[in-house]
C-alpha positions as CSV (number, residue, x, y, z in Angstrom):
1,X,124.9,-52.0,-135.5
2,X,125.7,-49.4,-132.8
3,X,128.8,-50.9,-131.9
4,X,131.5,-52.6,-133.9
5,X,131.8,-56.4,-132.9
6,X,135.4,-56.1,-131.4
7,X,134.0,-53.1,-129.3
8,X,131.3,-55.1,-128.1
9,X,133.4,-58.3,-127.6
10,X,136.1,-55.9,-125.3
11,X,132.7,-54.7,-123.6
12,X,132.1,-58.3,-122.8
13,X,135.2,-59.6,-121.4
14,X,135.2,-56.6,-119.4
15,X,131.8,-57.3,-117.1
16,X,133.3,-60.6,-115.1
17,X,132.3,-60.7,-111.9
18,X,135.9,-58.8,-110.8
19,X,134.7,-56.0,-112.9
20,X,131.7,-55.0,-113.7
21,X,131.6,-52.1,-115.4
22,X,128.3,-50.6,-115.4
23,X,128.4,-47.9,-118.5
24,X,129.4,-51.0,-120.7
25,X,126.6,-53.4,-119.2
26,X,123.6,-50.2,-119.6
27,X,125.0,-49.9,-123.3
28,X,123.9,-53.7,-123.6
29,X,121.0,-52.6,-122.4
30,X,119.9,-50.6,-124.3
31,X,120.9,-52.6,-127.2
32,X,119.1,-55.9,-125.9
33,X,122.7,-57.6,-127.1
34,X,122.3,-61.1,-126.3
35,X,126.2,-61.5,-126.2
36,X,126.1,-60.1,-123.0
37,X,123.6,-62.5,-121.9
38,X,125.1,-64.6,-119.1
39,X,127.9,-62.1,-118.4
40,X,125.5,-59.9,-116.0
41,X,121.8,-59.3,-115.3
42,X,119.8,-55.8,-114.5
43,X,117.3,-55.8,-112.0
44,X,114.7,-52.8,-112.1
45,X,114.7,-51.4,-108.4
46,X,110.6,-50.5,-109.1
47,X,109.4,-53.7,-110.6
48,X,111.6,-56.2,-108.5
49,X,112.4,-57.9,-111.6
50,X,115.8,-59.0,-113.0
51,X,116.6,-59.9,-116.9
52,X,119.3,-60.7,-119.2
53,X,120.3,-57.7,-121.2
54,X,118.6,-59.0,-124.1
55,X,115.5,-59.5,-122.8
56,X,112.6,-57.6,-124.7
57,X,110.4,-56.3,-121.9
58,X,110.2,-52.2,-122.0
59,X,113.7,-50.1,-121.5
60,X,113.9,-49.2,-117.8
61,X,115.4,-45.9,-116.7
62,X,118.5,-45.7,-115.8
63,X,118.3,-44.1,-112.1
64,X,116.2,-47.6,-111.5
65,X,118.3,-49.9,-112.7
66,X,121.2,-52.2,-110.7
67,X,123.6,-54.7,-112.3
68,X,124.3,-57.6,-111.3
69,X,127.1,-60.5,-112.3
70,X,125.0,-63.5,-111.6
71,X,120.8,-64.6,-111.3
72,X,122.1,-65.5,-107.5
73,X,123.5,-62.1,-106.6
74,X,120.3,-60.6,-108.3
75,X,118.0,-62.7,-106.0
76,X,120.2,-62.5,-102.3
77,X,119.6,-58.7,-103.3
78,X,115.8,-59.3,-103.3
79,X,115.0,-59.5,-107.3
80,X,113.1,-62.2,-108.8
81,X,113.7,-63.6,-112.1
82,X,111.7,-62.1,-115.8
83,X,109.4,-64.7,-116.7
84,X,110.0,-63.4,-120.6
85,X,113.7,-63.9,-120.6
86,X,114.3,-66.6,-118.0
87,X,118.0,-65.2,-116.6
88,X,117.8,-68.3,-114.3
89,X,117.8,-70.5,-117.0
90,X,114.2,-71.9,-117.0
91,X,113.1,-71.8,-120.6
92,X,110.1,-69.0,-120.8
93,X,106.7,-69.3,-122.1
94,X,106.5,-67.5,-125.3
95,X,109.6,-69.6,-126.3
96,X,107.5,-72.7,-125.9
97,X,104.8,-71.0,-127.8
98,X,107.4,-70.0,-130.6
99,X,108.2,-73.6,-130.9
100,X,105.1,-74.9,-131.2
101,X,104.0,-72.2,-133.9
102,X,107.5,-73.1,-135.7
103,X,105.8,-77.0,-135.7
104,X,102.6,-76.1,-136.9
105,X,103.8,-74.2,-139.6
106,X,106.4,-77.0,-140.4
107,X,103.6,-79.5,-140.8
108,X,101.6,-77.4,-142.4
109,X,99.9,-78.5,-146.2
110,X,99.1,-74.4,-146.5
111,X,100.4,-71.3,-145.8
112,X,99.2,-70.2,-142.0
113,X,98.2,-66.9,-141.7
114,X,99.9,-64.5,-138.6
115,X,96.3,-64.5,-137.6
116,X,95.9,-68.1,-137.1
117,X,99.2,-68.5,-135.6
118,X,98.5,-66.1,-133.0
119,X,95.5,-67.6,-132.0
120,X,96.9,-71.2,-131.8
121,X,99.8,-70.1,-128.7
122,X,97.5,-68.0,-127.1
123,X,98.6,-64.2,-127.9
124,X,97.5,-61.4,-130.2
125,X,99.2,-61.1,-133.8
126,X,101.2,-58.0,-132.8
127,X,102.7,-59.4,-129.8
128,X,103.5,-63.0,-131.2
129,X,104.9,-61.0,-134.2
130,X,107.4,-59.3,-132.1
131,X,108.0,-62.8,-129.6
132,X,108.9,-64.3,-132.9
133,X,111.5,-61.9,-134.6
134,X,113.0,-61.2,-131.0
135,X,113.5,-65.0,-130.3
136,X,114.6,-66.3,-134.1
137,X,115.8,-62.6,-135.9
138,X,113.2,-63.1,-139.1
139,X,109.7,-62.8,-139.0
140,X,107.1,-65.1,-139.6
141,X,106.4,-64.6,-143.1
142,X,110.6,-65.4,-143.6
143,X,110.4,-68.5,-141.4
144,X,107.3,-69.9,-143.7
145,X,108.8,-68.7,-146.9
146,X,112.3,-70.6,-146.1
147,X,110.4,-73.5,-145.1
148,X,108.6,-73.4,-148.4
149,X,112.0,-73.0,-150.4
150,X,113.2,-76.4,-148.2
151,X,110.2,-78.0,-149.4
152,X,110.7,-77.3,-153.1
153,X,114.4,-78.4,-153.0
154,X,113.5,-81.5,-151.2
155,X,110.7,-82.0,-153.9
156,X,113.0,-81.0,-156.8
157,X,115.9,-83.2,-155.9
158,X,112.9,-86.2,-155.7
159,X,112.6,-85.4,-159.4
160,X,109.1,-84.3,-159.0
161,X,108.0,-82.0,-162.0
162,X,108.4,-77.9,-161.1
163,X,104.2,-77.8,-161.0
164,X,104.0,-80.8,-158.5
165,X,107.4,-78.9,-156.6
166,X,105.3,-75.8,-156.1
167,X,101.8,-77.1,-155.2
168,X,103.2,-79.7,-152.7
169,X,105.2,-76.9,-151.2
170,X,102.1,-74.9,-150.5
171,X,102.6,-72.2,-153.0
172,X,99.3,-70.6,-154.4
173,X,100.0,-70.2,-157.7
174,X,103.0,-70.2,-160.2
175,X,103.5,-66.5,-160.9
176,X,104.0,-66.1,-157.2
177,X,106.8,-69.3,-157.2
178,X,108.6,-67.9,-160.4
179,X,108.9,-64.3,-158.6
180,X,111.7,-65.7,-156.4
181,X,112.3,-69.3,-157.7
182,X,116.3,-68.3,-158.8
183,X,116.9,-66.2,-155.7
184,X,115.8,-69.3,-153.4
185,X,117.0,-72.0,-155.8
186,X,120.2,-70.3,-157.3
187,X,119.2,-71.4,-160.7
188,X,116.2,-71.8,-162.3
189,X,114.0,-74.4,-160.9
190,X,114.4,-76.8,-163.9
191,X,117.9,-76.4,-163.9
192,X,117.9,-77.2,-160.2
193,X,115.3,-80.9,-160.5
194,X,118.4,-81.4,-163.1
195,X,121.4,-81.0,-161.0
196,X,122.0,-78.3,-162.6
197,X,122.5,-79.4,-166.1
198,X,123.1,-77.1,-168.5
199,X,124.0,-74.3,-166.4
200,X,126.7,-72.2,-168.0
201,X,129.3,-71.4,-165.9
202,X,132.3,-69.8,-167.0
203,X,136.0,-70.0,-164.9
204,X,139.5,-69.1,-165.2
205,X,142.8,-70.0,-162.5
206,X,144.9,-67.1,-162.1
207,X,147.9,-67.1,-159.8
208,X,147.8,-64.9,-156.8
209,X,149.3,-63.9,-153.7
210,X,148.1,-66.9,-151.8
211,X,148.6,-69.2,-154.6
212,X,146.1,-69.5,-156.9
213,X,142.7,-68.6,-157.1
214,X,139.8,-69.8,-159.1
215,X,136.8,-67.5,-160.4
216,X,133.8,-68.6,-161.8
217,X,130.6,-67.1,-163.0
218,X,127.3,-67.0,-163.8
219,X,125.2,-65.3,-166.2
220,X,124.0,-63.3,-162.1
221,X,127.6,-62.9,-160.9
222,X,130.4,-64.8,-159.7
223,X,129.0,-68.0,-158.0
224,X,132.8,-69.4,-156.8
225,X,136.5,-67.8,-155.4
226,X,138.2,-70.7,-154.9
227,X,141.7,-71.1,-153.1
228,X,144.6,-73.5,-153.4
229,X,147.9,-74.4,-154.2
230,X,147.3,-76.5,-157.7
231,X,144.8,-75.2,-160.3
232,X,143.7,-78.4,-161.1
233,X,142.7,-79.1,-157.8
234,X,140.9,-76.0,-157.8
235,X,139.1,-77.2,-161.0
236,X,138.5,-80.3,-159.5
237,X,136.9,-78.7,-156.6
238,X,134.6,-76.7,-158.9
239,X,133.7,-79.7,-160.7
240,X,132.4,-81.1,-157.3
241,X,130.4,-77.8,-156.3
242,X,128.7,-78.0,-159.7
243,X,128.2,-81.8,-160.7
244,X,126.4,-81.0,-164.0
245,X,127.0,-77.5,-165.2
246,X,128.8,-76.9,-168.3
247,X,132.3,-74.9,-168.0
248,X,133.8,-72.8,-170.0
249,X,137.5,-71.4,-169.5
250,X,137.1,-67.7,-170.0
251,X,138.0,-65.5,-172.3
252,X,139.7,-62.2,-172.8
253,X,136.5,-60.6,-171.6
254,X,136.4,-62.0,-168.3
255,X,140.1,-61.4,-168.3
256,X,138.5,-58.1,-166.1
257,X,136.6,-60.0,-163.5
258,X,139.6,-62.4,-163.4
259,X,141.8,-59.6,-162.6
260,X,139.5,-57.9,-160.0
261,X,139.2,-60.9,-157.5
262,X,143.0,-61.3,-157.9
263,X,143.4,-58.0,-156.4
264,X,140.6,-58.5,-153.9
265,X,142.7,-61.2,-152.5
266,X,145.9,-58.8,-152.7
267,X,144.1,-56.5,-150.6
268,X,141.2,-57.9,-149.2
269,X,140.7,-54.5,-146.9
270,X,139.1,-52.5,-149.9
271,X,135.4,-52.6,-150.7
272,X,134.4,-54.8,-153.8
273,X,131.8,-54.1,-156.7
274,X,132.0,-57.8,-157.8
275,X,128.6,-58.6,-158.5
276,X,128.1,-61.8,-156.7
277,X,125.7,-64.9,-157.7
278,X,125.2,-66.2,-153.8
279,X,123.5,-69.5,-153.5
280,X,123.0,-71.2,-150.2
281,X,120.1,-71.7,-147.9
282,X,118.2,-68.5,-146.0
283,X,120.5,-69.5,-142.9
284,X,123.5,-69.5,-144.3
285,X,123.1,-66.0,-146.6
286,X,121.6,-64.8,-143.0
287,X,125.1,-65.5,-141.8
288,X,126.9,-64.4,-145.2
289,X,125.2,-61.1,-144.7
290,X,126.3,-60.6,-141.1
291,X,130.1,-61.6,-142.3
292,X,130.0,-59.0,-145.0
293,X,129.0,-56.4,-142.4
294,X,132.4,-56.8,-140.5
295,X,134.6,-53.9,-140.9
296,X,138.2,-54.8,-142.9
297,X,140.4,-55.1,-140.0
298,X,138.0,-56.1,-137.1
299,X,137.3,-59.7,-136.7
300,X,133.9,-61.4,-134.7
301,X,134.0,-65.0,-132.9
302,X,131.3,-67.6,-134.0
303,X,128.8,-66.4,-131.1
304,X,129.3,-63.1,-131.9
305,X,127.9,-63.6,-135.7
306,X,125.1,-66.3,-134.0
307,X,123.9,-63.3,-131.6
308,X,123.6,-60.7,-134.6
309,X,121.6,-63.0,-136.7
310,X,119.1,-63.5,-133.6
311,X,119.9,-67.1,-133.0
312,X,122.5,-66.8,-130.1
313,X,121.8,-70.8,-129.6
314,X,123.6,-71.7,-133.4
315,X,127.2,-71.2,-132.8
316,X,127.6,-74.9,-134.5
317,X,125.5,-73.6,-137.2
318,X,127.1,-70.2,-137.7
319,X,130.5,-72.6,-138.1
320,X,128.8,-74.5,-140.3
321,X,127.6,-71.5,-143.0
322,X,131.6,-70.5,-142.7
323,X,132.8,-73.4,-143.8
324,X,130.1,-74.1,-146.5
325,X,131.2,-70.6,-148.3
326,X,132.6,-70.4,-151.5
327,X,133.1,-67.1,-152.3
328,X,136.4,-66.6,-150.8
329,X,137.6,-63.1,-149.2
330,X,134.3,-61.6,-151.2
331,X,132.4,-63.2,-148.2
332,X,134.5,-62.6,-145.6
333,X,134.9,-65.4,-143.4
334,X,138.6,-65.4,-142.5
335,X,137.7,-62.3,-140.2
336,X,135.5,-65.1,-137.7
337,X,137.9,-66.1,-134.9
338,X,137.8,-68.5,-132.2
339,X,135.9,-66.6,-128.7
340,X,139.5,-66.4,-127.2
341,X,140.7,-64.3,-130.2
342,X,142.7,-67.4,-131.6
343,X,142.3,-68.7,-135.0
344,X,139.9,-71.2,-136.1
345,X,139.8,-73.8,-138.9
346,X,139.2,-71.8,-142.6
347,X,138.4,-74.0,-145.6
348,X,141.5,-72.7,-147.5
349,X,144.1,-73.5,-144.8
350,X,144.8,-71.0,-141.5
351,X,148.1,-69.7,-143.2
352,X,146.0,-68.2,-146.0
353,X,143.2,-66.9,-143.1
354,X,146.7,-65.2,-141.4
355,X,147.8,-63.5,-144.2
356,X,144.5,-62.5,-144.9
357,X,143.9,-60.8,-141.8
358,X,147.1,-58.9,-141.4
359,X,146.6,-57.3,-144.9
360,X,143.7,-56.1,-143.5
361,X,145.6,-54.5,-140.7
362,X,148.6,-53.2,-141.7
């Protein structure tokens, strides 16, 4: 990003209607940084056009451009509203059309070509390409494939065999759904139909700073950093995560990957070579990804994280992929605050979150 997330947050409480400063709100621009959408509008003196600062229509220059701090200051000053971005709030076109493209590939029995896609909302494949990432943050060809990965679950957990799993889900051939079965699946897809029996997973409780901590592993990475005040409650709480997995209580070899998450926790500020065995859906490791990119130190609210992932809309959501982590400090979810700066809820208690965060600053 060109900005941090606090530096863009500050940018945004600064453009209120009392203060509107202007450098900040071009910056915003010329980012298209949706977090600023709402806050204030640009109008484009030799189009007559206002927009949100997000909105994806061509950069203006800057010698033609005037802010303004709400869609009814813009319009008593003469502008009328983008029909791309909508800053009066009526929903736009192309976001109808990206709905309805998002339904027909949803209901779907094959894969839909860009193509085809195009052609059934009414625009060219370049342009509907671009509508698309712009109004979601993935392209087409990641919406489809994540939609094939739900249908495969779905299909799995029905106890369907792997071969119907893959067919019913649209894949065309095997080779092609064993090339990224574990990365979508977190296991192999028999393992997964199983409930993941027979998955070797190997753990150990260590006291630490904030109590204890559990680590366990896969034969990828570490799949769980547990924290908690009992280790048997932690163990319990592994048990739950992974119903049907076998465990085994490491040895002196993972006495070293034991010892490394202890100090992650001690100082959570320092970068990490774990190597890490993330499962969760292509929404949540969307919002993983966008947690692991704030700096030590610096901390982003929910909308924040929802704007960077391109879906400004899914604070709830974002919320939701925090609380459904289980890799502890590694993915660093303590450093997502409430949009007032205050604390929110964290899954291993908001004294732990705290302490956390103050390591990272002093």
């Amino acid at each position: 990003m060109p900005q941090s997330l606090t530096r863009s947050a500050h940018d945004a409480k600064c453009l209120t209607p009392e203060r509107l400063d202007e450098d900040r709100a071009w910056r915003a621009v010329m980012a298209r940084d949706s977090r600023f959408d709402g806050r204030v509008y640009y109008a484009v003196r030799t189009t007559g056009i206002y927009c949100r600062p997000s909105c994806p229509a061509r950069k203006p220059d800057r010698e033609h451009v005037s802010f303004h701090a709400s869609p009814e200051a813009a319009e008593r000053a003469g502008f009328r509203p983008c029909k791309r971005c909508a800053p009066s709030g009526v929903v736009p076109a192309w976001a109808e059309r990206i709905e309805r493209a998002c339904r027909l590939m949803g209901s779907a029995d094959a894969p839909v070509t860009l193509a085809d896609l195009a052609r059934a909302v009414g625009s060219s494949p370049h342009h509907f390409h671009r509508q698309f990432k712009a109004s979601l943050g993935i392209t087409p060809k990641a919406y489809a494939e994540a939609l094939r990965d739900q249908r495969v679950r779905a299909a799995l957990s029905r106890g369907a065999t792997v071969t119907e799993a893959l067919y019913e889900a649209g894949f065309s051939s095997s080779g092609r759904f064993y090339s990224g079965a574990s990365g979508a699946l977190g296991m192999a897809p028999r393992t997964f139909r199983d409930g993941g029996t027979a998955e070797q997973l190997t753990y150990a409780v260590a006291p630490c700073s904030l109590g204890y901590v559990l680590i366990a592993a896969s034969t990828k990475g570490v799949c769980a950093i547990l924290l908690g005040d009992q280790p048997d409650e932690l163990t319990t709480a592994l048990q739950t995560l992974f119903p049907h997995a076998v465990f085994h209580e490491g040895d002196g070899r993972f006495g070293a990957t034991a010892a490394a998450v202890v100090s992650l926790v001690d100082m959570p500020a320092k970068q990490s070579a774990l190597p890490l065995d993330i499962r969760g859906t292509a929404f949540q490791r969307r919002v993983w990804e966008a947690l692991r990119k704030i700096p030590p130190g610096k901390t982003a609210t929910y909308g924040e994280i929802a704007a960077t992932i391109g879906a400004p809309k899914a604070v709830r959501a974002v919320a939701g992929a925090c609380a459904a982590n289980k890799l502890a400090v590694a993915i660093p979810c303590h450093r997502v605050v409430r949009r007032d700066g205050t604390l929110s809820g964290y899954r291993w208690g908001p004294g732990r979150k705290r302490t956390l965060l103050d390591r990272e600053k002093g």
